[in-house]
C-alpha positions as CSV (number, residue, x, y, z in Angstrom):
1,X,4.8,-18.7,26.5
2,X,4.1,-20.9,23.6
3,X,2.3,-19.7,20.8
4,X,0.6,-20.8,17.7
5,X,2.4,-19.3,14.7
6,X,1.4,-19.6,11.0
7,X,4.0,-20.5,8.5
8,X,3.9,-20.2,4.6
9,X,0.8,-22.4,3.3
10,X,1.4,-24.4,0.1
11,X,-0.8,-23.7,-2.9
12,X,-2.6,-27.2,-2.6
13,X,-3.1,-27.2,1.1
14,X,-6.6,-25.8,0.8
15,X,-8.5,-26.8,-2.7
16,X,-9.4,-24.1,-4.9
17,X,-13.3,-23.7,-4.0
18,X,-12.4,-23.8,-0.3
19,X,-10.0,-20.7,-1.4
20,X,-12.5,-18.8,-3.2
21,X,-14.9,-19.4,-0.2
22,X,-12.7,-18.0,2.1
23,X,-11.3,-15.2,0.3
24,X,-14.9,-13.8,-0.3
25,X,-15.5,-14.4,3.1
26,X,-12.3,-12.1,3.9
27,X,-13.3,-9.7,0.9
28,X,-16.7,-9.5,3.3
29,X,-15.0,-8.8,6.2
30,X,-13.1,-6.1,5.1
31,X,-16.2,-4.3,3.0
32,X,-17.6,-4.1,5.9
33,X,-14.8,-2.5,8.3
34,X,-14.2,0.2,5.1
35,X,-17.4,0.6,4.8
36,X,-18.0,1.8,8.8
37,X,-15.5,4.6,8.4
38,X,-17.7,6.4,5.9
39,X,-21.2,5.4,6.5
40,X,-22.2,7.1,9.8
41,X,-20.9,10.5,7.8
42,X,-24.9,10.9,6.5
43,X,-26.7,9.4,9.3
44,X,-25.0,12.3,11.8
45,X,-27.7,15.3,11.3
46,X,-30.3,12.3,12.2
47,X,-28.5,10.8,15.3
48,X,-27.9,14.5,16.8
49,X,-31.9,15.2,16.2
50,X,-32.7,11.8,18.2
51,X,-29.9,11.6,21.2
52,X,-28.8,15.6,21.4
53,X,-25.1,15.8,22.1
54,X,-24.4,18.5,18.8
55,X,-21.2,19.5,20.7
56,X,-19.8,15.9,20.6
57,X,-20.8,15.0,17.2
58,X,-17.4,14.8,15.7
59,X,-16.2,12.4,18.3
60,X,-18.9,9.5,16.6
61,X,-16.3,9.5,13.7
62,X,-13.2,10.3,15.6
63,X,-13.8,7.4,18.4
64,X,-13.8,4.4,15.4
65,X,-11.2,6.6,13.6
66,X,-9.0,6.8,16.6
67,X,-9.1,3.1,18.4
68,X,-9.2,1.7,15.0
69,X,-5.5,3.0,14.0
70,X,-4.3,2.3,17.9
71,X,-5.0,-1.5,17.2
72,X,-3.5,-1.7,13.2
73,X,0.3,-2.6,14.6
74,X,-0.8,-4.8,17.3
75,X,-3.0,-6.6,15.3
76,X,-0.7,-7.4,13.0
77,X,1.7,-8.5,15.5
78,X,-0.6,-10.6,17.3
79,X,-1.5,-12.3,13.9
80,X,2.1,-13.7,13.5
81,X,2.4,-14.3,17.2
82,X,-1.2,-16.8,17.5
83,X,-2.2,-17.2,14.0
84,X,-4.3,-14.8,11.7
85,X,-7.3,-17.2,11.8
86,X,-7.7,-17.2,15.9
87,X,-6.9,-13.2,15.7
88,X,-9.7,-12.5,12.7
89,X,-12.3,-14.4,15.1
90,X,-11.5,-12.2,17.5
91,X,-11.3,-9.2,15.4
92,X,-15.1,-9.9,14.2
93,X,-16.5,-10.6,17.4
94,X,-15.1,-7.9,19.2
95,X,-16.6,-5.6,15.9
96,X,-20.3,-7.2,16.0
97,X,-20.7,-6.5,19.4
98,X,-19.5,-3.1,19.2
99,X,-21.9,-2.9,16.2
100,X,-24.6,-4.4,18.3
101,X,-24.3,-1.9,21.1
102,X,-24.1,0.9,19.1
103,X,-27.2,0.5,17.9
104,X,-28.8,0.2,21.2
105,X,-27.1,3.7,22.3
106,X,-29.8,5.8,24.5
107,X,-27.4,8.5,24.4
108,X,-24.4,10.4,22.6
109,X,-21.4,9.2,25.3
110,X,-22.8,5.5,25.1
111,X,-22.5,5.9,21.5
112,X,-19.1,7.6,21.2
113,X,-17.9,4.4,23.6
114,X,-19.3,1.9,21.5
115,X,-18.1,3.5,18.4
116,X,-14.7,3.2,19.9
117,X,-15.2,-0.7,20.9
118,X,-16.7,-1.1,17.4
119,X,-13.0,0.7,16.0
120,X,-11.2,-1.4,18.3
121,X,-12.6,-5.1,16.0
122,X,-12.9,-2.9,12.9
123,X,-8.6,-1.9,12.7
124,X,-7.9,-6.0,13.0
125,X,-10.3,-6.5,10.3
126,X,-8.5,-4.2,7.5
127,X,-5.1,-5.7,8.2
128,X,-5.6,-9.3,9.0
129,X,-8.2,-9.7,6.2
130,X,-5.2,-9.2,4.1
131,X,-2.3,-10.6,5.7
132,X,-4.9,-14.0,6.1
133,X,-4.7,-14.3,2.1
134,X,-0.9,-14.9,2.8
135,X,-1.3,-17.9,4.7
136,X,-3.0,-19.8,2.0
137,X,-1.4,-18.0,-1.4
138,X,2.0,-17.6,-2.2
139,X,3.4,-13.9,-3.2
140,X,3.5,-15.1,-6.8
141,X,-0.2,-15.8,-7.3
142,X,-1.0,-13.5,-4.9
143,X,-1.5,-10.1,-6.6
144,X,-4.7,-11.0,-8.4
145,X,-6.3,-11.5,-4.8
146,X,-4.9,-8.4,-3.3
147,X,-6.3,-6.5,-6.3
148,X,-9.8,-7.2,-5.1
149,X,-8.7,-6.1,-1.6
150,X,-8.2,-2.1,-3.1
151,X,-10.9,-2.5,-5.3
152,X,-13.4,-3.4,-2.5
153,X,-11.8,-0.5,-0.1
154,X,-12.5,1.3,-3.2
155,X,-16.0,0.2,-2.9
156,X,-16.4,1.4,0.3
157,X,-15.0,4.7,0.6
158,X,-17.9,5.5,-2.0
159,X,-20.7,3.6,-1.6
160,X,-20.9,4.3,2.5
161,X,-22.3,7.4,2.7
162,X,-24.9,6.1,-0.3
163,X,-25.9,3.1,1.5
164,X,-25.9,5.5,5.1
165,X,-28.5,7.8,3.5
166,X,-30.6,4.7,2.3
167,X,-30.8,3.1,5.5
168,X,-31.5,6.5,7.4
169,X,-34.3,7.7,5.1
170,X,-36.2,4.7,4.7
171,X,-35.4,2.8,8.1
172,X,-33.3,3.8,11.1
173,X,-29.9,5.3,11.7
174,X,-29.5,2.4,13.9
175,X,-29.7,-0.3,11.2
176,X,-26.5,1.3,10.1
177,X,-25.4,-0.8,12.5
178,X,-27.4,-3.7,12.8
179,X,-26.7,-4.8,9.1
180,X,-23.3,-5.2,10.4
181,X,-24.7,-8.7,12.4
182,X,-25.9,-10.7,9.8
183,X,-23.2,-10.4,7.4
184,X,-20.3,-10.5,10.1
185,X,-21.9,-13.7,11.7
186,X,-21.7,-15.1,8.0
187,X,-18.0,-14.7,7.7
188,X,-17.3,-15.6,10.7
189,X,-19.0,-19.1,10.5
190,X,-17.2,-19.2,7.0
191,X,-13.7,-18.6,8.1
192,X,-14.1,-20.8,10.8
193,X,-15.0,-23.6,9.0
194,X,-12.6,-23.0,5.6
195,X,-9.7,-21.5,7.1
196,X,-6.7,-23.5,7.7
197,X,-3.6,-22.2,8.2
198,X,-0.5,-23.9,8.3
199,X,1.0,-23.2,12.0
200,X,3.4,-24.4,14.0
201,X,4.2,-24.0,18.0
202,X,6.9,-21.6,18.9
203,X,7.6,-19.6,22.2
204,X,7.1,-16.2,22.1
205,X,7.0,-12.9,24.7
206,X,4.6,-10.3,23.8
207,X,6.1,-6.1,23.7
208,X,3.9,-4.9,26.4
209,X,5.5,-1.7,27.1
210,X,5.9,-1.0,23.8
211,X,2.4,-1.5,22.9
212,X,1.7,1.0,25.3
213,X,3.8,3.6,24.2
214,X,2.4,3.2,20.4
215,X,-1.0,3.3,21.8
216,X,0.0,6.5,23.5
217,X,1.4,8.3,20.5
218,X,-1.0,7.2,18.3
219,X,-3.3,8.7,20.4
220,X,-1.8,12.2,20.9
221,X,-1.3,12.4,17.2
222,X,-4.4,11.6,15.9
223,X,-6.1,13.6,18.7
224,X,-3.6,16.5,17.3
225,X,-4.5,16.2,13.7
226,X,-8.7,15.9,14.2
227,X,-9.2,18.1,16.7
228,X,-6.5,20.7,15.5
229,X,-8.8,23.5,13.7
230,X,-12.1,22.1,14.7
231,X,-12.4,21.9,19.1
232,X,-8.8,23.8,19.6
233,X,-7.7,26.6,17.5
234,X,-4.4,25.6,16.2
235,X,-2.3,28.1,18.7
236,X,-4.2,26.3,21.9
237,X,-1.3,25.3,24.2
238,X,-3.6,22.4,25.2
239,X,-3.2,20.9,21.7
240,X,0.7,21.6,21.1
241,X,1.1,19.8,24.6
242,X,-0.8,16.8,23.7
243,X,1.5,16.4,20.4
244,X,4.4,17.2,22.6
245,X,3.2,14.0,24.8
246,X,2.9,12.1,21.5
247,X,6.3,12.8,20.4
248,X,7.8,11.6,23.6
249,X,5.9,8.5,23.7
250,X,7.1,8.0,19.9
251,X,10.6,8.0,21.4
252,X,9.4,5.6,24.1
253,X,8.4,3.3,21.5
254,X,11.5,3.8,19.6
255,X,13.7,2.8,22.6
256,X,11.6,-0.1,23.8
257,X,11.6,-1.7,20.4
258,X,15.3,-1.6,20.3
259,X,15.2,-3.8,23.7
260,X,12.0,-5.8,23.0
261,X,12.6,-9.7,22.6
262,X,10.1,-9.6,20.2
263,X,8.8,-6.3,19.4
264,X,5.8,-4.9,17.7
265,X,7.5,-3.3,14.7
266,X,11.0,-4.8,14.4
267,X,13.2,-1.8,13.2
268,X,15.2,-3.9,11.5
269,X,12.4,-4.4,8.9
270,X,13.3,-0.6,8.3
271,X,17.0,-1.4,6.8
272,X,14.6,-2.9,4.0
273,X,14.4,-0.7,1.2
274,X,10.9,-2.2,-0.4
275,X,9.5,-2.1,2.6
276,X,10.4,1.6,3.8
277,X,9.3,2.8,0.5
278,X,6.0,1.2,0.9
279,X,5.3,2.5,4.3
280,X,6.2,6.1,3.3
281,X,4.3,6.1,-0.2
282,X,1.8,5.1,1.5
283,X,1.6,7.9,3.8
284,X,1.7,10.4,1.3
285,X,-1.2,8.6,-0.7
286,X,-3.3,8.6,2.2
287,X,-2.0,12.4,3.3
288,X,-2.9,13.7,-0.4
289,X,-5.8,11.3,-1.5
290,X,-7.5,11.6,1.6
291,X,-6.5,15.3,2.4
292,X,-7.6,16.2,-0.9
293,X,-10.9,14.2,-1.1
294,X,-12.7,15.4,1.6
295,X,-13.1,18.5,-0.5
296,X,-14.8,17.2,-3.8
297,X,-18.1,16.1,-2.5
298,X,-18.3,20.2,-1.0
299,X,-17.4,21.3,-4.3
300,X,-19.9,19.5,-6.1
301,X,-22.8,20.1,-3.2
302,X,-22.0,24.1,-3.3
303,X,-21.0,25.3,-6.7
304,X,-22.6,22.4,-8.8
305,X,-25.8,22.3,-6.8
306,X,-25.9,18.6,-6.4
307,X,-27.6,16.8,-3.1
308,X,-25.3,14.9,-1.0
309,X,-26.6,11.9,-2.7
310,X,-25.9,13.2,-6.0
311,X,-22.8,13.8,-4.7
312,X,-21.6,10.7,-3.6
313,X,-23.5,9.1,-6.9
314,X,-20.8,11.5,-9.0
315,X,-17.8,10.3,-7.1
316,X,-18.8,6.7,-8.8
317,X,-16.1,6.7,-11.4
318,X,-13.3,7.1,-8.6
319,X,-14.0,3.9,-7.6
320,X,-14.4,2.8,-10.8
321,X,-11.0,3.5,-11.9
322,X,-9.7,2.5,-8.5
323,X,-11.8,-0.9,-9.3
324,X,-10.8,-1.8,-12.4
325,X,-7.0,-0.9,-12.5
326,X,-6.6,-2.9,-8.9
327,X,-8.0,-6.3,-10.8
328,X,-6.0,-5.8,-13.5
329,X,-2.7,-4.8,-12.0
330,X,-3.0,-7.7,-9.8
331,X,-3.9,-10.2,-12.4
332,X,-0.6,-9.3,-14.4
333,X,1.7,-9.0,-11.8
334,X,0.5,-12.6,-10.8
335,X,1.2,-13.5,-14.5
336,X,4.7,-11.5,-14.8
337,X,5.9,-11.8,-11.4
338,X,6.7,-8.3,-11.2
339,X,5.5,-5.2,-9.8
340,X,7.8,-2.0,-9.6
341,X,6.1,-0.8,-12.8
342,X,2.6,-0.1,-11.2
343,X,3.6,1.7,-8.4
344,X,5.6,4.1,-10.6
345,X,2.5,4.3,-13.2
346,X,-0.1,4.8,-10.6
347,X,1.5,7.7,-8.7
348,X,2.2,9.3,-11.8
349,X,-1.0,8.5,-13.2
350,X,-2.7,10.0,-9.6
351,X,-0.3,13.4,-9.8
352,X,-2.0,14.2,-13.1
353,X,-5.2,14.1,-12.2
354,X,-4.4,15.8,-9.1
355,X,-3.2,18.5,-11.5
356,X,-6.2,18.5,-13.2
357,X,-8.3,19.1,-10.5
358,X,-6.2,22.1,-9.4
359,X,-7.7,23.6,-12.4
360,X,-11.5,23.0,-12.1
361,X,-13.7,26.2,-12.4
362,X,-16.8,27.1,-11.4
363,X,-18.1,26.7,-14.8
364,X,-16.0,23.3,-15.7
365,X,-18.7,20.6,-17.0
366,X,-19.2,17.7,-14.4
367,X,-18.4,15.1,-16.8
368,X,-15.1,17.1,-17.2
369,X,-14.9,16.1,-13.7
370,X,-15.5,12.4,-13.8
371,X,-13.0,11.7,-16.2
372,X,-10.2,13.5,-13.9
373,X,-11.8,11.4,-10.8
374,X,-11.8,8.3,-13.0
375,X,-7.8,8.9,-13.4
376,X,-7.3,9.4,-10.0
377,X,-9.2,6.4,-8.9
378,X,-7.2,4.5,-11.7
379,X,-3.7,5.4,-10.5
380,X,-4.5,5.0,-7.0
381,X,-6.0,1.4,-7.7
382,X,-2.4,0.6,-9.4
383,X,-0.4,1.6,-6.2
384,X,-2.4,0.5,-3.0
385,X,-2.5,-2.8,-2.5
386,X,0.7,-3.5,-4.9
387,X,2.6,-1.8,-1.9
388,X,1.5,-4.1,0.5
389,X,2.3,-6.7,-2.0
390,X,5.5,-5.8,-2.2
391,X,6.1,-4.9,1.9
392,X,4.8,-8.5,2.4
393,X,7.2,-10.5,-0.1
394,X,10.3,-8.5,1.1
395,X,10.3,-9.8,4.7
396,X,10.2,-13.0,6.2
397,X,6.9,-15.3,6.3
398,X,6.7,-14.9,9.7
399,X,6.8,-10.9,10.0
400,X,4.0,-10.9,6.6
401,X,1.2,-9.5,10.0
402,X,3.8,-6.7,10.7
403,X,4.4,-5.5,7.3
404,X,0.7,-5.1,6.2
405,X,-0.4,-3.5,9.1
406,X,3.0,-1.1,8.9
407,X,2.2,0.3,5.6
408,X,-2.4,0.1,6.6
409,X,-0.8,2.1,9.9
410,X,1.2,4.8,8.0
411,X,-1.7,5.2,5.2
412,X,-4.2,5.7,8.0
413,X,-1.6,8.5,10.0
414,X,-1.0,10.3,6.7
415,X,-4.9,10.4,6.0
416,X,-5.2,12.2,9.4
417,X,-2.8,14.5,9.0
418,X,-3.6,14.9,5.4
419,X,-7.5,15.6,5.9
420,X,-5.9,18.3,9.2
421,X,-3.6,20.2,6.7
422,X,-5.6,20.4,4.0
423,X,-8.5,21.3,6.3
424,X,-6.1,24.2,7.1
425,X,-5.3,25.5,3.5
426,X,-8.5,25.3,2.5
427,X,-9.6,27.4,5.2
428,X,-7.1,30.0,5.2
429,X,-6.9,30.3,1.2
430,X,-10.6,30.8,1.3
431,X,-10.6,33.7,4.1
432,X,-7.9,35.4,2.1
433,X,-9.7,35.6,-0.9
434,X,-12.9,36.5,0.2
435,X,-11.8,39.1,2.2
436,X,-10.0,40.5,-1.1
437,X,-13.4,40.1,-2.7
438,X,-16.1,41.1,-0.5
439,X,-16.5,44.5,1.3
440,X,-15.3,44.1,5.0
441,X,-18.4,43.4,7.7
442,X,-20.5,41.8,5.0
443,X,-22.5,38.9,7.0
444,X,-21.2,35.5,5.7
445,X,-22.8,31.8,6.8
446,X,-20.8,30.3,9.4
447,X,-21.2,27.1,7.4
448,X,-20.3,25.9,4.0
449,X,-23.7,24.4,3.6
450,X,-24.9,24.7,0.0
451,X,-28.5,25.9,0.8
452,X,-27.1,28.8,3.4
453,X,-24.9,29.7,0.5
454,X,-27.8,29.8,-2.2
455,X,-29.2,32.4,0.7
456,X,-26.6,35.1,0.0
457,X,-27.8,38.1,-1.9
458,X,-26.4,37.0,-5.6
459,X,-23.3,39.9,-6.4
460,X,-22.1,38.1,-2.9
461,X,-22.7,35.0,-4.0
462,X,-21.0,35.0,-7.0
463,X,-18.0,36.2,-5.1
464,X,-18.1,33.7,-2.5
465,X,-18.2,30.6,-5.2
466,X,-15.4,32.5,-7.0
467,X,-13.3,32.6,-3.7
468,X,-15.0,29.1,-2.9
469,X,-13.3,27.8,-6.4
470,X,-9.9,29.6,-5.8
471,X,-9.4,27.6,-2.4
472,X,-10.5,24.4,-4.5
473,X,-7.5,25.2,-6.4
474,X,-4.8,25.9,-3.9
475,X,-5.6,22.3,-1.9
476,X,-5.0,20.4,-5.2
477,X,-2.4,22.6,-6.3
478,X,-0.2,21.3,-3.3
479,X,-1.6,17.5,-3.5
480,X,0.0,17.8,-6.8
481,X,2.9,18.9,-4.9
482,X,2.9,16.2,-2.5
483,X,1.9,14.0,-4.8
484,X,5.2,14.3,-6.9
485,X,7.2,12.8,-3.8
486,X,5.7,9.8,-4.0
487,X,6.2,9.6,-7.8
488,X,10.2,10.0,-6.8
489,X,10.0,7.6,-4.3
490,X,8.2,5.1,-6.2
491,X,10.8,5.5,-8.6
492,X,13.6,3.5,-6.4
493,X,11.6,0.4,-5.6
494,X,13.3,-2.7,-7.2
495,X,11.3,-5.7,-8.2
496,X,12.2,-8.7,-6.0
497,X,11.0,-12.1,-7.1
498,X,7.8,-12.6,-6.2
499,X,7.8,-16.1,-3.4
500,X,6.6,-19.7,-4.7
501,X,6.7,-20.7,-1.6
């Protein structure tokens, strides 16, 4: 089969306000997919009230979640295979009318399917959004565009469940979706009409088999890290038999990539050092950040007393660090031509603060706990998208689809697990400790819920935020942990020069 495939644009190809008009375009594109991961999170008390369905609630984040990741690989794949530009299309029509239709759900199942078509546009839209850029900007003037790329995931992972509680309280739940439409349609018309990569005709064959047996393992392992704890109990036989499926479907994959003509994830791009460090620092910054994160927004709503709102208003300098330090970076590695530096800064830069939250009290001031956010967010902004920077410029032009979605796949796995795990410790730390505090048979809330916490009789209380606090502690205290593996990792990336071409 013949196939349109896109080679290495020059600099001049497109002129400079077509660029800019394209690359917010694609900066839209992926606001928008981020931004659908976190923004139902607020909206969910409202949707149960309206369509019922309490028991399958969690499954409205874990169906985008879920179909999302499946697609990250073969998206990629598929971009170098028919062009990033005819795959993107697809990508944003296939999201908008998953958008559409969730918003028309009558009922819970029609809206856990949609969600699921929804995921199934919104994973091509993270990773060919920024393997598009490379088409029409070489590696060396690249990083000051990538920048933007973390700083508006950045953006997102904020702002959603701000703008979700907006749109809830003073419209609908469902225009949550709907404002999807309007500003898809935009950059779709946009990248139709300004995108034009340079491609040329080459016959390809397309890794069936193996893109079933990644969907397959994807599957079983995601399904094992959000439903571990939460609809199974962790010894459930069910569960350990669906990771046991995963893990033979991972060898599937293995084997079938070794035969594939043209597989999905050459191995052979894992004999390259850059780019096997990028894929496993990645994992681990999704495992801790995302692992760790879930927490802080609890912390603040239970022992500082803030609204969810509040909440998510105080997480602001997070993505202001994350912001900021992503511009910048990227500007001066555009400028230098180098990148190793940042990587190493901004892991070590994320494991202090990481350290610093492990020691938050009950009593530490909040803007004690901006600044240590504000670090976080500023290391993580330095390390992000320079990884896929540096993934991208170590293989060839036309495997750029496969190594951004490689490392957007393993950040996305270790986020999973990482939210699964520290789900876990936070759990079990805090049943330790309370039941070293509080005398046995004492009624506790089933919930973490701030107000039926305020509800507890106050020598109880006071024990319970004190336990609450501990646990706080011992789920940083291991991020940290984790944490410092990335730092050693990041320590043996080399700079390679950065492409002209």
């Amino acid at each position: 089969m013949t196939y349109s495939t896109p080679l290495p644009a020059e600099p001049e190809q497109q002129a400079a306000p077509s660029i800019r008009l394209l690359f917010s375009a694609l900066l839209l594109v992926m606001l928008l997919a981020a931004l659908d991961q976190t923004i139902v999170s607020t909206a969910l008390p409202t949707i149960v009230g309206e369509l019922g369905g309490l028991e399958q609630l969690s499954w409205v984040v874990t169906a985008y979640l879920l179909s999302s990741t499946i697609v990250v690989p073969l998206y990629g794949k598929f971009g170098d295979l028919f062009g990033r530009k005819r795959v993107l299309q697809i990508a944003i029509v296939i999201f908008l009318l998953g958008s559409a239709l969730c918003g028309l759900a009558q009922n819970m199942t029609q809206l856990i399917l949609m969600r699921a078509l929804q995921g199934l546009g919104g994973g091509g839209l993270l990773v060919v959004t920024m393997a598009a850029i490379a088409d029409v900007i070489p590696p060396a003037d690249r990083g000051r565009y990538q920048g933007l790329f973390g700083g508006v995931f950045g953006l997102a992972t904020v702002v959603g469940p701000l703008i979700g509680g907006f749109l809830v309280q003073h419209f609908s739940w469902r225009w949550i979706f709907y404002i999807n439409l309007p500003l898809g349609l935009f950059a779709l018309l946009v990248i139709g009409a300004v995108f034009q990569p340079h491609i040329a005709r080459i016959r390809r064959e397309i890794d069936y088999l193996g893109a079933i047996y990644l969907a397959a393992a994807l599957t079983c392992i995601i399904l094992f890290t959000s439903e571990g704890g939460t609809v199974m109990p962790w010894d459930s036989g069910q569960l350990w038999c669906i990771l046991a499926f995963g893990l033979v479907c991972l060898g599937g994959f293995i084997y079938e990539e070794r035969l594939a003509i043209e597989p999905i994830i050459p191995l052979m791009l894992f004999r390259q050092r850059t780019f096997v460090l990028g894929c496993l620092i990645s994992f681990i910054l999704g495992m801790a950040l995302l692992g760790s994160m879930t927490f802080l927004p609890l912390y603040l709503q239970v022992v500082k007393g803030s609204t969810p709102s509040e909440a998510g208003m105080q997480l602001l300098p997070l993505m202001g660090g994350l912001l900021i330090t992503s511009i910048i970076s990227g500007r001066i590695i555009s400028k230098i031509g180098k990148y190793r530096f940042f990587p190493i800064a901004g892991t070590l830069l994320a494991l202090t603060a990481m350290v610093l939250l492990g020691t938050l009290k009950n009593a530490t001031p909040v803007h004690t706990l901006y600044l240590y956010v504000g670090l976080l967010g500023s290391g993580l902004g330095m390390v992000m998208q320079v990884l896929v920077l540096a993934a991208q410029n170590s293989v060839e032009p036309r495997q750029i689809g496969v190594a951004t979605s490689s490392t957007t796949l393993f950040r996305s796995i270790g986020g999973s697990i990482g939210v699964a795990a520290f789900g876990a410790i936070f759990t079990h730390s805090l049943q330790g400790r309370l039941m070293a505090l509080i005398p046995e048979g004492t009624a506790l809330p089933r919930a973490m819920g701030a107000d039926s916490i305020r509800q507890l009789p106050d020598e109880i209380r006071i024990d319970y935020l004190q336990a609450f606090g501990g646990a706080i502690h011992t789920v940083y205290q291991i991020a940290a942990g984790v944490m410092v593996v990335a730092f050693l990792l990041a320590l043996f990336i080399k700079d390679q020069p950065l492409r002209r071409e």
